[in-house]
N, C-alpha and C positions, 0 to 999 in steps of 0.2 A: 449396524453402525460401524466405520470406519474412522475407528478415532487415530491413529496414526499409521505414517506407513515409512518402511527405513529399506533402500534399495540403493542401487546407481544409479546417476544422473547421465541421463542420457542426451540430453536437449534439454535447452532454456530460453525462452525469450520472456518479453517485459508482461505476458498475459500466462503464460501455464509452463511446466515444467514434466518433463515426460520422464520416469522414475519406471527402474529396472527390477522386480522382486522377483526373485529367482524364476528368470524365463517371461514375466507377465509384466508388460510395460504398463503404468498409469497414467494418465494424464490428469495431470495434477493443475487447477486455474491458482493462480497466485497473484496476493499485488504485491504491488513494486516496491515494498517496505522488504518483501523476502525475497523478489529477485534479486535485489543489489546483491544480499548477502549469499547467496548461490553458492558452492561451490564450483570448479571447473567440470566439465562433462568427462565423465569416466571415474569419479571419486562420488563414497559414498555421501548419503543425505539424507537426513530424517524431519518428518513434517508433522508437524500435527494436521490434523485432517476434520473436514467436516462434511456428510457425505448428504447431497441432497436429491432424491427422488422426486421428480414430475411427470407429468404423465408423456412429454415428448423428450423428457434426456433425464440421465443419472448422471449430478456432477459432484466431483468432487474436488474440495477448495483445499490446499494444505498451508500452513504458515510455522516461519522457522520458532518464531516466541507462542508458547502456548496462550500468555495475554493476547497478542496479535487475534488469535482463537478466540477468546474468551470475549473479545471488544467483537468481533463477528457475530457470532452469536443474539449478543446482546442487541447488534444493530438491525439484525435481519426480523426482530421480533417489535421491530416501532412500524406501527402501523405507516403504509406507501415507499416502505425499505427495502427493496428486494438485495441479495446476495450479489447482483450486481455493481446496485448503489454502494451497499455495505463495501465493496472489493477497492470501487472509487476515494471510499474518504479514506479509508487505511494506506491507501496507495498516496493521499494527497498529505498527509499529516501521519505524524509521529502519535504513536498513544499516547506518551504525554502532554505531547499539546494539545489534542482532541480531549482529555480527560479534563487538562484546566481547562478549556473552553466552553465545557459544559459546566463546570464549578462555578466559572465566572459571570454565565448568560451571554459569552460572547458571540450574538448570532452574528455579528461584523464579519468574524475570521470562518468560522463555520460558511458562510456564503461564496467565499471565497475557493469552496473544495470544486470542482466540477459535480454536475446536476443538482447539487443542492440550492435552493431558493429559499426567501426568509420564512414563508411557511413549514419549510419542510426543516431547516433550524433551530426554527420555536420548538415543532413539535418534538425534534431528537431530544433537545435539552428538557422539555417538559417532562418525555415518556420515562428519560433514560437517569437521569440525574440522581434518585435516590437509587438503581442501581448502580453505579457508581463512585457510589457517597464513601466507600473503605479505599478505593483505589487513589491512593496518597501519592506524591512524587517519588518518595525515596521507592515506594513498591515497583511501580512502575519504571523507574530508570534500571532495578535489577534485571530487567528484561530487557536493556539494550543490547545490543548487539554493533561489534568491532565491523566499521565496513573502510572496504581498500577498493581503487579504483586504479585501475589497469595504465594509464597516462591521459593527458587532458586533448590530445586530439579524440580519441576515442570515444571521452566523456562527452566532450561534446555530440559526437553522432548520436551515442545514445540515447542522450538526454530527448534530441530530436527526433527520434524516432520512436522514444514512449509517447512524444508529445503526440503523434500525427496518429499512432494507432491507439493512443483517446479520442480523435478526428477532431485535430486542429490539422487546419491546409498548411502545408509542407513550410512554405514560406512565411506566414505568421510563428509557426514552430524556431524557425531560423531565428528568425528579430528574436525570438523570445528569448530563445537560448544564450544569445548574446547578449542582452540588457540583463539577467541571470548573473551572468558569467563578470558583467562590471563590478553590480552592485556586490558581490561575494567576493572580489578581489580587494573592491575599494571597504570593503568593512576586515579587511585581513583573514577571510575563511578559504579555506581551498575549494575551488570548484567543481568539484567530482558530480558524477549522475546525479544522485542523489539530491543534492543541495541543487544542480540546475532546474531537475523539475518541480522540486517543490516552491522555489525562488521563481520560476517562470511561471507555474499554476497560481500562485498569488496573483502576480502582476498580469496577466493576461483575463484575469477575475473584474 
């Protein structure tokens, strides 16, 4: 098992990150909760990791908050959850608001993540809820993490361009990002990546 790995960042996009240990580069699959916070490529970066063997690929997943990990984990073991699903909701939602959502039976917002449907809601909150019964707010907000976005033209590209290689067609990606980008302006938030797709994944739900 490959529980962490601390290298240079060699490459990054909004799906994996390719990490340098002395000489042996990783590919590392990431959601977009860790790419924001990325460092630049050539500076180092440490992941927690989680290494999965199948009989057609060995992948391994890393996230910058060890919870980020530990909410993986835990998702990948609800029965119809694969690592992929699991990679989706953490990309689409913050752990703490995935954590009250299941404290509160919110299958509303939970349906709102990409692939998830209201069966597959019920059954998260069902399977997963008394494991997550210690995971309190204050716990979980220690695990946040400081994110900066580079300026708002660029956010914007970005944001559309997570949207479309989750496969939304290029132009619903566009409306989206810009209905996003209103409604975070008009409630006083700054519109960085981050806040676009999570803002555009709701409303495009």
């Amino acid at each position: 098992m490959i529980g962490r790995i601390t290298g240079v960042l060699l490459e990054k996009d909004d799906q994996q990150a390719l990490i340098d240990v002395r000489g042996v580069a990783y590919e590392v699959l990431v959601p977009l909760s860790t790419f924001f916070s990325l460092p630049h490529p050539g500076e180092g970066v440490t992941l927690h990791t989680h290494f999965v063997v199948r009989e057609d690929a060995q992948l391994l997943f890393g996230f910058l908050q060890e919870q980020e990990r530990s909410l993986f984990r835990i998702l990948i073991r609800v029965n119809g959850v694969g690592p992929k699903l699991a990679l989706a909701l953490l990309s689409g939602m913050e752990v703490a608001d995935f954590v009250r959502c299941v404290h509160q039976d919110d299958v509303n917002a939970l349906v709102k993540l990409p692939g998830v449907g209201k069966k597959t809601a019920e059954r998260l909150i069902i399977e997963i809820k008394d494991k997550l019964k210690e995971w309190d707010g204050t716990a979980v907000a220690a695990g946040a993490k400081e994110k900066a976005r580079a300026g708002r033209d660029a956010s914007y590209e970005e944001a559309e361009t997570a949207l479309i290689n989750l496969g939304y067609k290029p132009q619903d990606a566009g409306r989206a990002v810009a209905g996003a980008a209103k409604i975070l302006e008009e409630s006083g938030q700054v519109p960085d990546s981050e806040s676009l797709i999570r803002t555009a994944l709701r409303n495009m739900s």
